[in-house]
N, C-alpha and C positions, 0 to 999 in steps of 0.2 A: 862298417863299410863292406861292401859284397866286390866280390873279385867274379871275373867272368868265368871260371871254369865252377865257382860254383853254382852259379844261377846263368845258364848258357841264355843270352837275348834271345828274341825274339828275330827272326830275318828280319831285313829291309824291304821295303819296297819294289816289288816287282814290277818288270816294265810290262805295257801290252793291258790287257784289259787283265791282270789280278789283282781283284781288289784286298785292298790291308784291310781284314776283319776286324782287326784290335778297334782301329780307328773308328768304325762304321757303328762299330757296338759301341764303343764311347760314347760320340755325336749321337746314336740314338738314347744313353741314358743319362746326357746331359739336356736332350728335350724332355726327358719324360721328368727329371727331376724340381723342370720348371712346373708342372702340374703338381709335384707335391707342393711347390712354395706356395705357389698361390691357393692351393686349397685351406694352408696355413695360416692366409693372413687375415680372415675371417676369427681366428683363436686366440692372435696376438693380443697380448695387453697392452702394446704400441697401438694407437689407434691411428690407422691411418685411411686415407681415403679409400673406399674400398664399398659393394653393395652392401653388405651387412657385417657387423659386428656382435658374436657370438658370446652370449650368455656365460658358457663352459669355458671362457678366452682363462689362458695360462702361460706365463712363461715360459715354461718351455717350448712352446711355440715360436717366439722370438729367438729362442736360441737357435732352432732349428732353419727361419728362415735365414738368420745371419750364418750359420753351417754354408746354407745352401748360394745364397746369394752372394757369400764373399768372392766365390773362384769359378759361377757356374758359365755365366758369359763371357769373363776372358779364357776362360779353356775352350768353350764353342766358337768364337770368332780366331783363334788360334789354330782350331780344327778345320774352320771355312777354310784358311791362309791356304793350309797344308793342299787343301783337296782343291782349291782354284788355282795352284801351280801344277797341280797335276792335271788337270780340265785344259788349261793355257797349252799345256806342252802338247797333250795330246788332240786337242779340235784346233788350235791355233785361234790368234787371238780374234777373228769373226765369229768362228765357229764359238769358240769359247762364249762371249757375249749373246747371241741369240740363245746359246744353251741356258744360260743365267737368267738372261729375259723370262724365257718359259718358266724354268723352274721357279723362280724366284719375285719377279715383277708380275705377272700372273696373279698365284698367290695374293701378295699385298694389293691390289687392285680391287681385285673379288671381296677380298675379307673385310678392305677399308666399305666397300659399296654394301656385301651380306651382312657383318659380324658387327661393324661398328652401332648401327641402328639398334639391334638386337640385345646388345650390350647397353645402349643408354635406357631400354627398357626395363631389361632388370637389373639397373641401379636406381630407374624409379623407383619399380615396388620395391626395393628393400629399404628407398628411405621414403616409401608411405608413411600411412597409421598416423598412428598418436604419437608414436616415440621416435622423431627424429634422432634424436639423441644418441641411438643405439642403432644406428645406419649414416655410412658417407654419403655425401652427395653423389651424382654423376660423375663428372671430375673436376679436378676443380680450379677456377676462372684464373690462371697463371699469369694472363696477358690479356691483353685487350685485342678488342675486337679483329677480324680480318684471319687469314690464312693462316694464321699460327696460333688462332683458338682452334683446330680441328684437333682432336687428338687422333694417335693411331694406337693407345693400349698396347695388349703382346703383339701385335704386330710389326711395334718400332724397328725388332732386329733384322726385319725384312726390307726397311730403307736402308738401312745403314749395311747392310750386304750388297745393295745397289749399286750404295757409293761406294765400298770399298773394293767390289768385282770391276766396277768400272775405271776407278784409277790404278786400277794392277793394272793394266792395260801400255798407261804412258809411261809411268813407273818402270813395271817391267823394260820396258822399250828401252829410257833411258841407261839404266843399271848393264845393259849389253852394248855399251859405247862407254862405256866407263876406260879407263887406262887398264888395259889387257894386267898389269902389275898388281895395279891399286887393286881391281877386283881380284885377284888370288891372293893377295891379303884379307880382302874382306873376306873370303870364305875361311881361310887358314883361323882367323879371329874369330868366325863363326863357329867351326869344328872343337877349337881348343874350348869354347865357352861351355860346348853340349858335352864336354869329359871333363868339366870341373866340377866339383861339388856344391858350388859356389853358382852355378850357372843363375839360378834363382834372384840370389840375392844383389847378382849386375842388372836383374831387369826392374831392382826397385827405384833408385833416381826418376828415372823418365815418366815412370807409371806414378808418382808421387807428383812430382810436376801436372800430371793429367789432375788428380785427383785436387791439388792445391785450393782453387774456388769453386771446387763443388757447393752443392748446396747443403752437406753436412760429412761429417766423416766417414770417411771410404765412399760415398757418391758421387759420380762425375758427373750427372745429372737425375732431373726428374724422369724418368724413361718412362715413355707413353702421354705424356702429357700434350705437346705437339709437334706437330706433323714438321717443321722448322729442326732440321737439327742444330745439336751442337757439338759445336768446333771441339770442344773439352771432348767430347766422347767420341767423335770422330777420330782425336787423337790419341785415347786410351785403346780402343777400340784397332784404331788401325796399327797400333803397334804391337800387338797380339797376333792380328791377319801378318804384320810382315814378317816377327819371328816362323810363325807357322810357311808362310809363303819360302820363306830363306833354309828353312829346316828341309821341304820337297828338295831343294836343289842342291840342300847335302843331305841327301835322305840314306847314306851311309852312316851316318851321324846315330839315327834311329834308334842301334842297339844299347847307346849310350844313356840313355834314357831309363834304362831296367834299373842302372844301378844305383845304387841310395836310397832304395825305397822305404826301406825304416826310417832312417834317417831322415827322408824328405816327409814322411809324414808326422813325425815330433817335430820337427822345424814347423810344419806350418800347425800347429798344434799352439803349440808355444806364441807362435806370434799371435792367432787367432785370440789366445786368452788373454793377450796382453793387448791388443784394438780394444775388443771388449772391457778389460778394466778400466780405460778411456772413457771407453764409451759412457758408463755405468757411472761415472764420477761426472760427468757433464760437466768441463772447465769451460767458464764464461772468457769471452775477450778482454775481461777488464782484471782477468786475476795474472798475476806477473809472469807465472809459469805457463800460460795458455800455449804461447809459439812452441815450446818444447812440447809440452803435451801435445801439442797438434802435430808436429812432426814425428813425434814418435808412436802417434796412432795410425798416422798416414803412409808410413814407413812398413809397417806392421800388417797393414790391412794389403797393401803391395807385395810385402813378401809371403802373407798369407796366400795371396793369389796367385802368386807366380807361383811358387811353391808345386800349392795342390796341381795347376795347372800339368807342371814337366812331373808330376810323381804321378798322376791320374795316369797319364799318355802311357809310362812308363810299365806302369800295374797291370794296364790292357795289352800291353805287347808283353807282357812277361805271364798274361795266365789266360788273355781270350782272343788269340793271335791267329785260332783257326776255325776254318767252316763250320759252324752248328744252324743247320737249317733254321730251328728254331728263333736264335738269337739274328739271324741276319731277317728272319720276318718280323720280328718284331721294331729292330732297326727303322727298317721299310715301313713300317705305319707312325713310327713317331713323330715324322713330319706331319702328316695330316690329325694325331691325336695332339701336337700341341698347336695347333691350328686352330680347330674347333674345340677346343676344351673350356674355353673361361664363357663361354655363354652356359656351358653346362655348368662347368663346378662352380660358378655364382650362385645360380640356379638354387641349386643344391644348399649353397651356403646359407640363403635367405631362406628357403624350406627347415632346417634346422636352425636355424639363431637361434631361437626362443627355448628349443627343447631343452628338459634338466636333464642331462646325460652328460657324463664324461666326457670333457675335448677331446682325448683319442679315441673315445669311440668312434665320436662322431668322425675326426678326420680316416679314420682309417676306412668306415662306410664311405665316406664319400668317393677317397680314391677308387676305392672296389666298384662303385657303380657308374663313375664317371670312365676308367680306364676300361669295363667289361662293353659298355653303349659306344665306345669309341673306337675298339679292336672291334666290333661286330660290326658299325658301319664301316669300317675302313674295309673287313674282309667284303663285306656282303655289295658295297655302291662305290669302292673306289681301287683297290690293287688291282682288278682287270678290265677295269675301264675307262675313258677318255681323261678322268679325273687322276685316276694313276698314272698315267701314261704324262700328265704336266706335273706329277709332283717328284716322281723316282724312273718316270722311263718307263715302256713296254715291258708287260711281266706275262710270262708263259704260265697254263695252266699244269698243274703238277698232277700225276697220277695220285701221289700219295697227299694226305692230308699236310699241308703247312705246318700244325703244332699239334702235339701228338703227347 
């Protein structure tokens, strides 16, 4: 365990417009990290629905998207939390929601109306030819017919930001009529959680609870599937946004977070390997230990998440907590690069299927040409113009070059 004179935190949160860089560089490389997994899932030996299914698929692949997928959206929805109590305090709760609308329901509008089409194209051609066999379908028929077959693909986390921007609103509202008592308990039990070591492991119950009738372990749902959400993930999902939301309002709390970072990352290490040995033994419901096994994969994949989640936060306030021109542009495009990314890195994916080359080859071309056509349109058609302007805000042009 680290003591704070030898690893000094990181500040707190500044009021007025300074923005916490840590944070901003997180959130932008937990979007970018979503474009490695799904560049991934083309390689996995899971097959799962998906345009094409690669020749060079390996294991390790799989291992990497469960790396990536155990902890990538409850630390981004945790990260929302944080940055729409501070949007709420500072535009107030109208301002705050048209702010959202724009940024946010814009977006999913556009993408469901552009992207969605585009995308069932190229999950045709990947499962043309001769060989269905070695290509998913489109997506695939979860429900019947009517408003809950539309799927929204990676656009889903863009409903579900909707709904959870829009219930912090009454939420909020309520939670300031509370018993002036009760609430300075709530936050005393809130501060005491963020300097225990243990903080982690209080948030696996509930997040276990979420996870309980998923559709397999550690899933709280099919995401992307349709446009209908669900209540499971609405409530995984929102209690992530409300720790992050409750952390702004003790955002003194903050420096508390640096410590344990060894420690937090063996802990979720450990747990991660132990989901997986679950995983990997696939217990049927009819073998007697199944409940245990299931709780103790569920438990595991909980506190793997939560874990990574407070150790990420904590990593980026303890080593990328100040201005680098660079990393704050890069930030700034990764909304739009994980936006328009899966029409491309499909693309891509079904252009190599077939080839006999190494799966990291391939994956690691892919990222290289999918992220270089994505930073170049973002610089060239979207950071100074109308398009920027609805995804991060008016940006000034700079004398000097952005990345250097």
């Amino acid at each position: 365990m680290t003591n704070n004179a030898a690893n000094p935190p990181a500040p707190p949160a500044l009021p007025g417009t300074e923005r916490l860089h840590a944070l901003d560089n997180l959130r932008g490389v937990a979007m970018t990290l979503g474009i490695f997994l799904h560049a991934a899932i083309s390689l996995m030996m899971l097959k799962l629905p998906w345009a094409a299914h690669d020749v060079s698929a390996h294991r390790s692949f799989d291992l990497l998207c469960v790396i990536i997928h155990g902890f990538r959206m409850q630390l981004f929805f945790f990260l929302a939390g944080f940055f729409a109590r501070l949007l709420h305090e500072r535009l107030g709760p109208v301002g705050y929601l048209k702010q959202r609308g724009v940024r946010i329901g814009v977006p999913f509008l556009m993408g469901m109306v552009l992207l969605l089409p585009l995308l069932g194209w190229i999950w045709w051609w990947g499962g043309g030819g001769d060989a269905p066999q070695t290509a998913a379908q489109p997506l695939p028929a979860n429900v019947a017919n009517g408003i809950s077959a539309i799927p929204t693909a990676h656009l889903w986390f863009l409903e579900y930001l909707l709904i959870l921007y829009t219930l912090a609103v009454p939420m909020g509202w309520m939670s300031q009529r509370l018993p002036a008592g009760f609430l300075v308990k709530l936050d005393h039990g809130f501060d005491r959680l963020m300097r225990s070591p243990f903080r982690a492991v209080a948030l696996v119950p509930p997040i276990v609870w979420c996870l309980w009738n998923g559709p397999s372990f550690g899933e709280v749902e099919n995401a992307g599937y349709s446009i209908v959400p669900s209540l499971r993930a609405i409530g995984l999902y929102g209690f992530f946004f409300t720790v992050g939301w409750w952390l702004h309002r003790r955002r003194d709390s903050l420096p508390e977070l640096v410590q344990y970072l060894k420690t937090g990352f063996a802990v979720a290490t450990v747990a991660l390997v132990i989901h997986l040995g679950v995983l990997i033994s696939e217990p049927k419901p009819a073998q007697p230990n199944y409940l245990p096994l299931k709780l103790l994969s569920l438990s595991c994949a909980a506190l793997y998440a939560s874990q990574m989640t407070f150790t990420l936060t904590g990593c980026f306030l303890r080593f990328a907590s100040q201005h680098q021109p660079r990393a704050r542009y890069l930030a700034d495009a990764s909304y739009w690069c994980y936006l328009m990314h899966l029409p491309l890195v499909t693309a891509l994916q079904v252009v190599v299927a077939q080839w006999p080359v190494n799966g990291w080859v391939k994956f690691i071309g892919m990222n290289v040409v999918a992220l270089a056509l994505l930073l170049a349109s973002y610089h060239a058609c979207v950071r100074y113009t109308w398009i920027g302007r609805i995804l991060n805000g008016p940006r000034q042009k700079s004398t000097r070059p952005a990345i250097t």
